[in-house]
N, C-alpha and C positions, 0 to 999 in steps of 0.2 A: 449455552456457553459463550462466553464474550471476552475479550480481550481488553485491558484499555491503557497498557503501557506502551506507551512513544518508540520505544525502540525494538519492540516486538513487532508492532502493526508496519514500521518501516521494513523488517526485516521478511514478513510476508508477502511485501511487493515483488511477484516476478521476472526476473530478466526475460528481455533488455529493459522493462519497462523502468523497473526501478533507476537504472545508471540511466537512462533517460532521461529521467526524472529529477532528480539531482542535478543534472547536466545543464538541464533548463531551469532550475531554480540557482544553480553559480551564477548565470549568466545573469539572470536579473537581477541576483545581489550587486555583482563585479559592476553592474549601472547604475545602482544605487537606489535600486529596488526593493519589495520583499514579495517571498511567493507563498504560498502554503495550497497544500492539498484539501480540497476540499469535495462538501455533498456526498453523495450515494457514494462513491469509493471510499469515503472514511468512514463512513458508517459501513458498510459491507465488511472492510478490515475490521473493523470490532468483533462483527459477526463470526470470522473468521471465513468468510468467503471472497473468493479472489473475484473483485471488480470487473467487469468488462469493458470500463474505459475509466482514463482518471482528468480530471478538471483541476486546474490551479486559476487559484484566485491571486492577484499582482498587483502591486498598488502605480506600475508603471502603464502611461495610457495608450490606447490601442495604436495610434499614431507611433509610437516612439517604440512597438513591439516589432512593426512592420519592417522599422528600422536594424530595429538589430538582430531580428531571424534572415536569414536569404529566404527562405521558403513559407510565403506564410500565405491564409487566405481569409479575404473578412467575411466571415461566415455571418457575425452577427456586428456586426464596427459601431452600429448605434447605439447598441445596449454595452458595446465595450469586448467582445468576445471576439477574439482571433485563433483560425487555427494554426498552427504550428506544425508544418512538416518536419517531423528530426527523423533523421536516418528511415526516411519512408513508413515513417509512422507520424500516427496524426494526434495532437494533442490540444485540447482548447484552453486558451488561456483569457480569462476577462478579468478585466480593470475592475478594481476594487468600486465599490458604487453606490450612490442612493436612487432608489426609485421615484419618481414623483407623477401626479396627475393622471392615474389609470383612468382612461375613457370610456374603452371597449371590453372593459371585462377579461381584459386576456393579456396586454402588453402596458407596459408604463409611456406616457407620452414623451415625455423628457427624465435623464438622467442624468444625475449629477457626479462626476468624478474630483478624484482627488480626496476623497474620503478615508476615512481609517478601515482597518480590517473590523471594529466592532461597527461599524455604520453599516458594514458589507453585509454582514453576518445578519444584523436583523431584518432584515428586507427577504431571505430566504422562508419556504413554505413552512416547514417543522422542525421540530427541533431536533429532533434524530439527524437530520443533512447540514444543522449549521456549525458542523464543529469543524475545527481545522487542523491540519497537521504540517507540522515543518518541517522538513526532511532535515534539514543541517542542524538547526538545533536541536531537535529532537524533543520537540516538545507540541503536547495537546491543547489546544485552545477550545475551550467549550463553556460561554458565556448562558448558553440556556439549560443548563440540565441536561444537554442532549444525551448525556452517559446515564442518567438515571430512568431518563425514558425509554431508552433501549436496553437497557436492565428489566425496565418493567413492563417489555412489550406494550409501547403505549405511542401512538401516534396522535398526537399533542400541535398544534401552531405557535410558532411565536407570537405570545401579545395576544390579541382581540382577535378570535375565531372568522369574526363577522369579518373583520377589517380586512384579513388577509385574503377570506373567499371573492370577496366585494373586488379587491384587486384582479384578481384572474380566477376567472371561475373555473377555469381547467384541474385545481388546487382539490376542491373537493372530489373529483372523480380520480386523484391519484391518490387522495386517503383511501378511499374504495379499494383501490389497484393493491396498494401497499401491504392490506389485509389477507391478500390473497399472496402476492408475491414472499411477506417477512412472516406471513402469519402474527400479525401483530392485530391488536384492539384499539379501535379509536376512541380516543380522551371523549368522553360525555360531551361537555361541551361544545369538543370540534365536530362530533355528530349532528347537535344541532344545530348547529350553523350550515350546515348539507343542504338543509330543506329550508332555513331561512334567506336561504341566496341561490334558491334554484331558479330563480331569473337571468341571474348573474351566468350561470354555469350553458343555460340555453343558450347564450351568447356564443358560445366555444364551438368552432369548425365540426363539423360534422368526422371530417378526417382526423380531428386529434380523437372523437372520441370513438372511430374505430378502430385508432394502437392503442387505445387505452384497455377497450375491450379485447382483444386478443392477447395483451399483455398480462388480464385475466383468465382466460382463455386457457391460455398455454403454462399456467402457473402450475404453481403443485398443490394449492390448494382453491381451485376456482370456485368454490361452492359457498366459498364466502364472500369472493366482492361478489358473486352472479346475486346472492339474498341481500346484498346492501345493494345492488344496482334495482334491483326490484322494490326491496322496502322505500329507498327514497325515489321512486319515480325517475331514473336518473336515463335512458333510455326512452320513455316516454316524452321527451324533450325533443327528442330528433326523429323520433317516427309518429306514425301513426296507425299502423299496425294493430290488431288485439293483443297486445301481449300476454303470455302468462294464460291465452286462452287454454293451453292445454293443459295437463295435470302434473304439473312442476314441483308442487311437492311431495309425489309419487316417483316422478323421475329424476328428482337432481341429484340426490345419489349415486346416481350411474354414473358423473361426474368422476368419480375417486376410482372410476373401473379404466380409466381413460388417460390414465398417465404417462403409457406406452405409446398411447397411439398421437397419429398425426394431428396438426390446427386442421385439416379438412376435417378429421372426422369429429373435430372436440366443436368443430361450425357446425355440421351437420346433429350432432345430438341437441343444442341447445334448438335446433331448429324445433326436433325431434320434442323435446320438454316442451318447449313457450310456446309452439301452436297446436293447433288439433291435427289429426289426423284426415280431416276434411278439409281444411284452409290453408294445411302449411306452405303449399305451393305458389300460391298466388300470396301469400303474408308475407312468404319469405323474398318475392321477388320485387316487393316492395320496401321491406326491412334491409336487402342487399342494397338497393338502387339510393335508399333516404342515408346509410351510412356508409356511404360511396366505397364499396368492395370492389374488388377486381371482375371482370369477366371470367376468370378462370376460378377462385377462388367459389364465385358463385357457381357454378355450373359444377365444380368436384364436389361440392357439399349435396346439394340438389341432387347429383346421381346417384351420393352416398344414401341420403334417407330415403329416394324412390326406391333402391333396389333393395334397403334391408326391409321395407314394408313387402315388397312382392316375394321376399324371401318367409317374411311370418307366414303369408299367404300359403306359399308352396311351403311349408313345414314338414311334411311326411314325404313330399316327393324329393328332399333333399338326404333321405335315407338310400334312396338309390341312384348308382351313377347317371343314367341317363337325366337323372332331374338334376343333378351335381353341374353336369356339363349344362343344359340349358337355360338354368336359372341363377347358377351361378357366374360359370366359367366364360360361356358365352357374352353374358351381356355385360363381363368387365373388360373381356377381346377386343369387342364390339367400341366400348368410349375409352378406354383408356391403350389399347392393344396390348399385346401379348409381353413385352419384355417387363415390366411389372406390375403383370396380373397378379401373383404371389404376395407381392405386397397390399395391393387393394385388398385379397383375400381374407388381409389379417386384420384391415382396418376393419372389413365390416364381420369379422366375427368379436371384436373389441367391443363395437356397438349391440351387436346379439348380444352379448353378456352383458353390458352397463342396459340396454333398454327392457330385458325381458327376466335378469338379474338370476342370468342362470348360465352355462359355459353355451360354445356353438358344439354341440353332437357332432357337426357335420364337418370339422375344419379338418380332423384328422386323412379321410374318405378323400375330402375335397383335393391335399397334396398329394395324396396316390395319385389322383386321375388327373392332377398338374403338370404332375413327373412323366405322366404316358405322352404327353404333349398333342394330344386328341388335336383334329380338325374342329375348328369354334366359327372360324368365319369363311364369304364367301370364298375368298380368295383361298383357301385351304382345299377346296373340294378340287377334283381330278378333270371336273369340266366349267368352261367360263362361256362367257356369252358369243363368243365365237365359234365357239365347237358346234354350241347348238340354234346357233342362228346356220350356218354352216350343212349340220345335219338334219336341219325342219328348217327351211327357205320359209315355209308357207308359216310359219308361228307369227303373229302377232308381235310385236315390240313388246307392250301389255305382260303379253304371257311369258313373252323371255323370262323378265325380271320375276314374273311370279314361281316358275317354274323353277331357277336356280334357288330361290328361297322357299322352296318344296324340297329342294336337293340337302339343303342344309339341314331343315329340321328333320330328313329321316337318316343323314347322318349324325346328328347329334344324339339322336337317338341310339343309334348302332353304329360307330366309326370303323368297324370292317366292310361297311354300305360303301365306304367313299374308292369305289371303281367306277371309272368312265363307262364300261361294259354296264355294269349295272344303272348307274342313275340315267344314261342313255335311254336305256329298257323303262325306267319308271318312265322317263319322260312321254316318251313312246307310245304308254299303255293309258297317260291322264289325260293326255292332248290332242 
């Protein structure tokens, strides 16, 4: 369902944004400007979905925007893009523009201002994002079809496929992206032009193309750029990894199980799909390190596929509590501690259903003995390494530590064990 009357799609813009909006488009007229809204927020308004940020495009130059906002900052002043603080919110606004002289596969060398808004308009990636809207007059500007292509779920370039990928090769990986994000189909054409400028696109930061992939990731429907990131080789640019060693299209599916759950755990399944069950560890801390992921990021994903593998493992023993506590509950205490175990609980029963493409048996069990608030870690048990350094001088250092972690697994076992009187006596009777 799509929209494409002017004064509908204006009237969909949310407060404050809209009187924002307008407010900063008076002002560049009252200069002797023009402004219109432009890209993903005018196409999202077709869609009927509310934007999450909106771009004006201004034929007034960045120089003479600084001048007449108080609050501005040159986010991009080269390419002509300023943002606009109004009333503590932030809005970008660039100078109408031609591109000229791409070098690097990614940015234009010099740009030409003082342009028209149709000069503007073709230098943008698809035609779905080049259409413009005017808030005061209330009218659509869409010199490429972009309403017929967003009619026809069809993500299409302006002009020559080649040309535009050739310019920034960043372009084909957000046709990819787009797929997943609009559930849209990419124009023939502009597919092949993906794999005729994956030179171009190698070019491209390693960091754009990890928002790009999360931005897939996190979509609602990731299972389509993830088979166009694999069909065109488009990930294989920046690792070198085995990809796809494992059996991906037996698991991608699992994908569509995973809508609820967190970007760890949607990191963690693809780990789970694209490598084996023998390599993923060491593939994946080279797949982290080549498209420069977070410390943290890597390491919650990592502990997510270790543990739901050691959970396949322990399968029968998560039928009764004592395996519940120590194969579960425990070793999410253990890295993530206790105030949102509950919710790790549910990312990795998310994963038990998308990987083994069955429910977790075990989740329901698992928040009973959540709710008892069981002893999981050291520090929970009724004796610490002073009590029993205290009451056995002569124990070893060594043994301390192995002894409280003897204390632990036979209360995990049996959490009425955790008395000082008792785990004393064990210690007493092993040492």
């Amino acid at each position: 369902m799509m929209n494409s009357d002017p004064k509908q799609l204006i009237s969909q813009i949310p407060s404050p944004s809209l009187e924002d909006l307008i407010e900063i488009s008076t002002i560049i007229r009252n200069h002797g400007g023009e402004a219109y809204l432009v890209g993903g927020s005018v196409r999202d308004l077709i869609l009927n979905k509310i934007p999450h940020e909106y771009d004006l495009a201004v034929s007034i130059h960045p120089e003479e925007i600084q001048k007449i906002f108080k609050r501005t900052v040159p986010t991009g002043i080269k390419h002509g893009t300023i943002t606009v603080l109004f009333h503590d919110r932030s809005y970008e606004l660039t100078t109408f523009r031609k591109d000229e002289d791409y070098l690097d596969g990614r940015r234009p060398e010099t740009v030409q201002f003082g342009v028209s808004l149709s000069e503007d308009l073709k230098r943008r990636d698809f035609t779905m994002n080049s259409l413009a809207l005017d808030l005061q007059k209330k009218t659509l500007v869409d010199e490429h079809s972009g309403l017929e292509d967003i009619q026809n779920s069809l993500i299409r370039t302006i002009g020559n496929p080649v040309s535009r990928f050739t310019e920034d090769g960043l372009r084909p990986v957000r046709a990819i992206r787009f797929v997943s994000t609009l559930g849209f189909m990419i124009h023939p054409e502009t597919a092949e032009a993906i794999d005729a400028c994956r030179q171009i696109t190698g070019k491209v930061s390693p960091e754009r193309i990890h928002d790009e992939f999360l931005k897939i990731l996190k979509s609602k429907n990731p299972i389509g750029g993830l088979d166009l990131l694999r069909k065109h080789k488009t990930l294989e640019l920046f690792s070198k990894t085995k990809l796809y060693s494992g059996d991906w299209e037996k698991h991608k599916n699992g994908f569509s199980k995973l809508l609820q759950a967190s970007e760890k755990s949607k990191i963690a399944y693809f780990l789970i799909s694209c490598f084996s069950e023998q390599t993923w560890l060491s593939e994946s801390n080279i797949f982290f390190k080549e498209l420069k992921f977070s410390n943290q990021r890597t390491k919650d994903s990592q502990f997510l596929v270790r543990t739901l593998y050691s959970l396949i493992q322990q399968k029968e023993e998560l039928r009764t509590s004592p395996g519940l506590r120590a194969h579960l509950l425990h070793p999410i205490a253990q890295y993530a501690g206790k105030k949102d175990l509950w919710d790790w609980c549910l990312e990795l029963s998310f994963l038990w259903s998308a990987f083994l493409n069955e429910e977790a048996f075990w989740l329901a069990s698992a928040e009973q003995e959540w709710k008892k608030s069981p002893p999981l870690l050291l520090s929970d048990l009724t004796i610490d390494g002073n009590l029993i350094r205290e009451k056995f001088p002569e124990l070893p250092a060594p043994k301390l530590g192995e002894a409280l972690r003897s204390s632990l697994l036979s209360v995990l076992q049996d959490p009425s064990l955790n008395s000082e009187e008792f785990l004393l006596d064990q210690i007493r009777k092993s040492y």
